[in-house]
N, C-alpha and C positions, 0 to 999 in steps of 0.2 A: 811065809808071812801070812798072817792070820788076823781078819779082824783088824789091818792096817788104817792110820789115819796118812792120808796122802796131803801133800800140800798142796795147792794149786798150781802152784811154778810151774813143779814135775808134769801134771797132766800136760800144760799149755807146754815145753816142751817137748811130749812124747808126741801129742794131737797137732798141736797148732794153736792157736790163743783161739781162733773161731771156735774149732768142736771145742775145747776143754770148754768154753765157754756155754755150750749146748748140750754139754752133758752136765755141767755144775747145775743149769734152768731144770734139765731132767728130774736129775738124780741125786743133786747137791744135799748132803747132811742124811744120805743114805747107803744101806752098806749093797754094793755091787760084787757079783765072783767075776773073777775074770780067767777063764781057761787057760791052760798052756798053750803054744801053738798048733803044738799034736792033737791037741783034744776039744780044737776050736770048730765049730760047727754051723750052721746052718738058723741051728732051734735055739743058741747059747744067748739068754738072756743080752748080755753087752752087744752082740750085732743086733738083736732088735732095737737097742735104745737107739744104738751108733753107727749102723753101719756095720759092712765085711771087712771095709778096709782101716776104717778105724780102731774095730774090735783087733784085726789082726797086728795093727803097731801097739795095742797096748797087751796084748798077749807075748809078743815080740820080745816084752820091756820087761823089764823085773820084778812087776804087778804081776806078769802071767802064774796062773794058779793060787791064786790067791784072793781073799775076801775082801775086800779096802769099802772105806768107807770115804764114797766120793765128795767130794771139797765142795764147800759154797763158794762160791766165783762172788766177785764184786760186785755183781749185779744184783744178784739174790740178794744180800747183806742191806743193799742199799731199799728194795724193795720191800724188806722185811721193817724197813726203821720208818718206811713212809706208810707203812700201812698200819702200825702203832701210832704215827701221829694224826691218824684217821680217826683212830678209836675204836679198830678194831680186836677184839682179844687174842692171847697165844694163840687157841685152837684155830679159831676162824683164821688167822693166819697161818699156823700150819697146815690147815688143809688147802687153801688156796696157794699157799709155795712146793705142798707135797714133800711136806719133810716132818718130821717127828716133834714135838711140841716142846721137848728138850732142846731141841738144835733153836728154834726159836728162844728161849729165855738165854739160854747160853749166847746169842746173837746181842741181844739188847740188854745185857747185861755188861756187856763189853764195849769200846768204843763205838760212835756214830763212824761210819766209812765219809771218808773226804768226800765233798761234792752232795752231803746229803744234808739240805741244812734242818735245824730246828726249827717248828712253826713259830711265829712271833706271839709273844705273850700278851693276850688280850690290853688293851687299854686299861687302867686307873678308872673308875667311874669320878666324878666331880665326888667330891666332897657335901656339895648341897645334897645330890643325889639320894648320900647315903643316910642326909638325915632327914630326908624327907620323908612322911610317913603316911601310906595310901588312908582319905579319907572313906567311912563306912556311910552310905546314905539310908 
């Protein structure tokens, strides 16, 4: 497997919902190797992100040796849609989520995650308001 896109399900049952979920914050919308378990070591990127013993159940699993590209967990998704209704741009948001600016437009181009509301759309000004027209002195 090469270059895999993982779901999140699979993580959160190989990990546990917690780590899958602290590695999606990590790493989500980014490509991670993950070693066999022969060839797991010490210096291998995935125990820095994750730990020995998390690197070792996903080495374990059928990701081992292979390049996958780790899942955005619901959390991320949900942070990504509140930080556009900020007004902040794809970049500025990609680099504060730490993910690729593609994984962002692809994010908000697709649905809002439940639980993430829209901000409410400004008030109607009065109708006087609008035809009122500032005096010059």
């Amino acid at each position: 497997m090469s270059n895999a896109t993982v779901p999140y399900g699979e993580f959160a049952q190989i990990l546990g919902e917690g780590l899958a979920l602290v590695l999606s914050q990590k790493r989500g919308g980014r490509q991670l190797y993950i070693p066999r378990l022969d060839r797991l070591s010490q210096s291998s990127p995935v125990v820095a992100v994750m730990g020995m013993e998390a690197a070792e159940k996903l080495a374990a699993s059928r990701l081992g040796g292979s390049d996958v590209v780790v899942p955005i967990g619901p959390g991320k998704r949900g942070r990504i849609w509140q930080l556009r209704d900020q007004g902040w741009t794809q970049a500025r948001i990609a680099e504060e989520m730490r993910c690729h600016v593609r994984t962002v437009q692809n994010i908000l181009a697709g649905n809002r995650p439940r639980g993430v509301e829209a901000p409410p759309e400004p008030p109607e000004p009065p109708l006087l308001a609008l035809m009122a027209k500032p005096y010059a002195m």
